[in-house]
Residue frames as a rotation matrix with the C-alpha (Angstrom) as fourth column:
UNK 1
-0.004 -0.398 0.917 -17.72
0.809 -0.540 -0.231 -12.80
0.587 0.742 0.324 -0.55
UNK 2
-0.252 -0.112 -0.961 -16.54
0.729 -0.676 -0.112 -9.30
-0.637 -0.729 0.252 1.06
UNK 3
0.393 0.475 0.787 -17.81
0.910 -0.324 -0.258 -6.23
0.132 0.818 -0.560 -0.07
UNK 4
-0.443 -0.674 -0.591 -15.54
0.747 -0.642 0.172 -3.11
-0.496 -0.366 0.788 -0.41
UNK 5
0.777 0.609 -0.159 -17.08
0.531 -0.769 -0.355 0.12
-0.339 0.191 -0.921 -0.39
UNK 6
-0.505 -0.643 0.576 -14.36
0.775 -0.631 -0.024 2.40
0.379 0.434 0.817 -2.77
UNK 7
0.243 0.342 -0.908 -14.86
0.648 -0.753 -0.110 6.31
-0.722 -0.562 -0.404 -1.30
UNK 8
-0.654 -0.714 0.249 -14.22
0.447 -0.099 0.889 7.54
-0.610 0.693 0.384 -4.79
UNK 9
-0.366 0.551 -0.750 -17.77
-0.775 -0.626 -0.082 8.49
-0.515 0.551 0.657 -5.89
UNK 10
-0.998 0.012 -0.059 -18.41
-0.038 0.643 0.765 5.10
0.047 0.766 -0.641 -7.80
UNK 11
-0.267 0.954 0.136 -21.71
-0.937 -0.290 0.196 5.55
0.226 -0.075 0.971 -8.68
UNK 12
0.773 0.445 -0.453 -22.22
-0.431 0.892 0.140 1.55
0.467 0.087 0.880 -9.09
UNK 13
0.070 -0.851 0.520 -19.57
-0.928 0.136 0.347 0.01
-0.366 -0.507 -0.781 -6.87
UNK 14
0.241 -0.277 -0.930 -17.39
-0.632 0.683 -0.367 -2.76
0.737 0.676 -0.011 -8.44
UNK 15
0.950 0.249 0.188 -17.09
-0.311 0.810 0.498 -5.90
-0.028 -0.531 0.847 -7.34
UNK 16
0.118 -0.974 -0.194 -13.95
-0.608 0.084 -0.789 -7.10
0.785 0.211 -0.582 -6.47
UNK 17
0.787 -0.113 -0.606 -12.52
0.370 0.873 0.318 -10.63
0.493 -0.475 0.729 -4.79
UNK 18
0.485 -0.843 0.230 -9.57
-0.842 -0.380 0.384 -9.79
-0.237 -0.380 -0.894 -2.06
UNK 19
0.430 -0.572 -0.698 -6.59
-0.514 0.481 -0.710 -11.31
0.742 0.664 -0.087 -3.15
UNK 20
0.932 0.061 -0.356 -5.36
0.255 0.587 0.768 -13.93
0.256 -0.807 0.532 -0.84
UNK 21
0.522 -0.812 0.260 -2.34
-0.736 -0.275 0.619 -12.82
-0.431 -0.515 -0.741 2.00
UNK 22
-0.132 -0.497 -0.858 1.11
-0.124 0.867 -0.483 -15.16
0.983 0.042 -0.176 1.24
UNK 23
0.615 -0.098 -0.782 2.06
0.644 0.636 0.426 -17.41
0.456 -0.766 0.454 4.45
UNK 24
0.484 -0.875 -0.002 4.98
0.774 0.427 0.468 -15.68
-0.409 -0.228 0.884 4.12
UNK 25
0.861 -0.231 -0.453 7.23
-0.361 -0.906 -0.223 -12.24
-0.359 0.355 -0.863 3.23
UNK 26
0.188 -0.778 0.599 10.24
0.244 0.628 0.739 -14.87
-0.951 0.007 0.308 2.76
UNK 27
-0.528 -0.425 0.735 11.66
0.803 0.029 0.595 -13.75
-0.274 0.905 0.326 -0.90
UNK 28
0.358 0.648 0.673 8.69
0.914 -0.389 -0.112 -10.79
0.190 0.655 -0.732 -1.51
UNK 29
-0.916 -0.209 0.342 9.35
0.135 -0.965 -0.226 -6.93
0.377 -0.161 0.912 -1.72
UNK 30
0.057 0.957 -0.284 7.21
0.989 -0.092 -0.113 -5.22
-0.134 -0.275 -0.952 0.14
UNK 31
-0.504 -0.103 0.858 6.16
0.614 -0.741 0.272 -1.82
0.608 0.663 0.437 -1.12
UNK 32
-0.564 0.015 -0.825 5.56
0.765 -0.365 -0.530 0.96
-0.309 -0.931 0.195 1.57
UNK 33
-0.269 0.568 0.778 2.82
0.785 -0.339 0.518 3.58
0.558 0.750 -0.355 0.44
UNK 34
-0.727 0.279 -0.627 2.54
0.468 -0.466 -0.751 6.86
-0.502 -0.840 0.208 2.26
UNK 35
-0.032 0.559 0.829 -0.29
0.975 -0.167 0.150 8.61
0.222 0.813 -0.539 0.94
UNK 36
-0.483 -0.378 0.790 0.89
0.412 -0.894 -0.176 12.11
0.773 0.240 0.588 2.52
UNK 37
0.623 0.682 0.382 -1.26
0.027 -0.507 0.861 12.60
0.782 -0.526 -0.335 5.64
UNK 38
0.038 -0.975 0.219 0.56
-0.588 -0.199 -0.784 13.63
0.808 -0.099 -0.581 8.50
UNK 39
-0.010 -0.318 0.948 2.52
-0.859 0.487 0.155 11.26
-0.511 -0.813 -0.278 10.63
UNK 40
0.921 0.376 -0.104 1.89
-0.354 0.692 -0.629 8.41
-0.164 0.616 0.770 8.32
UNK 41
0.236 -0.755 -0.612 5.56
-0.300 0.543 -0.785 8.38
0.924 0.368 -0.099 7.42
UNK 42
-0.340 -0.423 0.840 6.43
-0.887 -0.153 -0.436 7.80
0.313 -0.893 -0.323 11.18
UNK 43
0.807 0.546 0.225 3.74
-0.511 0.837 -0.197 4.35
-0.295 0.044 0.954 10.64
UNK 44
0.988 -0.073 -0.134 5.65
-0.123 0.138 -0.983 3.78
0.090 0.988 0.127 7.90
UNK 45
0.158 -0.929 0.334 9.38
-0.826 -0.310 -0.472 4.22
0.542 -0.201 -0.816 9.37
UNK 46
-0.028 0.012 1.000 8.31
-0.945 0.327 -0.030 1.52
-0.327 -0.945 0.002 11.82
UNK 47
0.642 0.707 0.296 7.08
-0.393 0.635 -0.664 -0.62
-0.658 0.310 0.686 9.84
UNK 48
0.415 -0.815 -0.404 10.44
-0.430 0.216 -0.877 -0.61
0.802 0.537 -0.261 7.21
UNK 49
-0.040 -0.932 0.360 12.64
-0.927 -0.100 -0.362 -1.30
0.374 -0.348 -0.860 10.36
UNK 50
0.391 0.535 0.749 10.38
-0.579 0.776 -0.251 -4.03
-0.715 -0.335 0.613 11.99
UNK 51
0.676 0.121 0.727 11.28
-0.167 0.986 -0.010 -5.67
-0.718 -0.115 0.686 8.05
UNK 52
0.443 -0.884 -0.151 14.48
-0.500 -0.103 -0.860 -4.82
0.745 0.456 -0.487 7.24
UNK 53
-0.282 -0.789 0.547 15.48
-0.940 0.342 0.009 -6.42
-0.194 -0.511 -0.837 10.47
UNK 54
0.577 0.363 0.732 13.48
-0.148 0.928 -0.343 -9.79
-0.803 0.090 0.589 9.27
UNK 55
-0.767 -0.541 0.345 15.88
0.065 0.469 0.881 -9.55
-0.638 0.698 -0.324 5.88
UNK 56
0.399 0.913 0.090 12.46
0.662 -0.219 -0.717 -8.03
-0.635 0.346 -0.691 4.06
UNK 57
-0.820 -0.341 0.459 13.17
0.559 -0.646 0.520 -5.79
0.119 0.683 0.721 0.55
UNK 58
0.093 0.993 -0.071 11.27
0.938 -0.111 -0.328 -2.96
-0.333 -0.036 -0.942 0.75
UNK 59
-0.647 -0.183 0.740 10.62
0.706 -0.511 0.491 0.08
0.288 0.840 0.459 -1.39
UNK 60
-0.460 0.513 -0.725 9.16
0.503 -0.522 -0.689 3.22
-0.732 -0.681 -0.018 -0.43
UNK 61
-0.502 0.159 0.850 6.48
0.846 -0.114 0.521 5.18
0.180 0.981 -0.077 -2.01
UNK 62
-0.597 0.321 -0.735 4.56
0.479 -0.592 -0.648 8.49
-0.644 -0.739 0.199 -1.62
UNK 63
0.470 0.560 0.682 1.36
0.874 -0.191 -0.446 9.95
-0.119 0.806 -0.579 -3.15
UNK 64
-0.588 -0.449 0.673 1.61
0.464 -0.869 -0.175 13.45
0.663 0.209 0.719 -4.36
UNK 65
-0.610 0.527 0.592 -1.28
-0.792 -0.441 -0.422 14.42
0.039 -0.726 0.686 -2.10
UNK 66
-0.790 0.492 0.365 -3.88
0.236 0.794 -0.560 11.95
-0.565 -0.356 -0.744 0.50
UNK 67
-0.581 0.677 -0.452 -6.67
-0.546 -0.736 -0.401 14.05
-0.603 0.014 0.797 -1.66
UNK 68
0.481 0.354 -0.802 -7.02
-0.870 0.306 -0.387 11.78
0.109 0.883 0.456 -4.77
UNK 69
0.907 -0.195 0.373 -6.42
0.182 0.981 0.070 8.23
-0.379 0.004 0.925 -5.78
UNK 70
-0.154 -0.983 -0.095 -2.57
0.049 -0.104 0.993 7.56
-0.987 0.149 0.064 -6.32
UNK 71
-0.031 -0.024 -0.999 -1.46
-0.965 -0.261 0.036 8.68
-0.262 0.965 -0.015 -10.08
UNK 72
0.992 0.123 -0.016 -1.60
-0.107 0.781 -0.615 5.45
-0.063 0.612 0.788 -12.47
UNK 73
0.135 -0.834 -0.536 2.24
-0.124 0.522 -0.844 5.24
0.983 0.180 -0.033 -13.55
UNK 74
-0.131 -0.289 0.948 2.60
-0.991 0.053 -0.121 5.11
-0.015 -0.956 -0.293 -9.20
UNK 75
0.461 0.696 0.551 0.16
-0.764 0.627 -0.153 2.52
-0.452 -0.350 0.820 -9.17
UNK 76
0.982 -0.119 -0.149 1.59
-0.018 0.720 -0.694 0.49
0.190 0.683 0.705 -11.97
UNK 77
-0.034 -0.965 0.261 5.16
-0.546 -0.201 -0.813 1.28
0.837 -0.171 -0.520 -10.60
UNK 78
-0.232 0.302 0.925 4.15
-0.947 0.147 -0.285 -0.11
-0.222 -0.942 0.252 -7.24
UNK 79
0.727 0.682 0.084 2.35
-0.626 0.708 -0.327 -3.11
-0.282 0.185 0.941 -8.91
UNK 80
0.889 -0.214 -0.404 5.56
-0.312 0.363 -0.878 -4.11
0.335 0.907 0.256 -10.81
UNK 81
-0.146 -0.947 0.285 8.14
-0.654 -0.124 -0.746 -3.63
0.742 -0.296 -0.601 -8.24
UNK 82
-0.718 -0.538 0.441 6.32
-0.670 0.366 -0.646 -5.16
0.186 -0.759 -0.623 -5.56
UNK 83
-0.778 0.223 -0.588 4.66
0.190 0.975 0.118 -8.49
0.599 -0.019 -0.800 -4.00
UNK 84
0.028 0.845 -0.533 2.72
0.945 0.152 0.290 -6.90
0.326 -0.512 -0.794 -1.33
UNK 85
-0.340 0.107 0.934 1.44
0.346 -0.909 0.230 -3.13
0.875 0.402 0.272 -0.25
UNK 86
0.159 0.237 -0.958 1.09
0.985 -0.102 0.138 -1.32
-0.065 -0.966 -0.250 3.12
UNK 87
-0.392 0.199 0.898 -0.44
0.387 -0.850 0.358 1.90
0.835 0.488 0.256 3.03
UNK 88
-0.765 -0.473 -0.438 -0.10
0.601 -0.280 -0.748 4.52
0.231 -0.835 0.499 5.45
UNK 89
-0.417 -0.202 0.886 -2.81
0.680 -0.717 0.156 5.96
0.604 0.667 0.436 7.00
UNK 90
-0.469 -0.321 -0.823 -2.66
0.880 -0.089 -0.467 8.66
0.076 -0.943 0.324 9.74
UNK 91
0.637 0.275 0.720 -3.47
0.233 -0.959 0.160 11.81
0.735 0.066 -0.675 11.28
């Protein structure tokens, strides 16, 4: 088992299993996640082209600020649209 340490304050930190990688991006959206620090979208630019030339859907997202945890309808927007999540983050 892996433990993930959440930088959120959790007084009691939750357990939580990592969800297993596919083999494969072959048919999934991937969902692009800047969280607003700078240069991040420049990660993030690379990354889209790298799989848009592989024939990869992808969908871009952006927190309102790197300060706090993304809003909830983001999260659930993000959760619904896409298969897999790459968050940006830079200085």
């Amino acid at each position: 088992m892996t433990t993930i340490l959440d930088p959120t304050s959790e007084r009691v930190p939750a357990t939580r299993s990592l969800t297993p990688r596919p083999a494969s991006l072959d048919g999934l959206t991937v969902g692009l996640l800047d969280i607003g620090k700078p240069r991040g979208d420049v990660f993030l630019n690379r990354i889209e082209e790298l799989l848009t030339a592989n024939g990869t859907t992808v969908l871009r997202y952006r927190k309102p600020t790197f300060t706090k945890p993304a809003p909830i309808d983001l999260r659930q927007e993000i959760a619904l649209n896409c298969d897999v999540v790459i968050e940006a983050l830079a200085d």
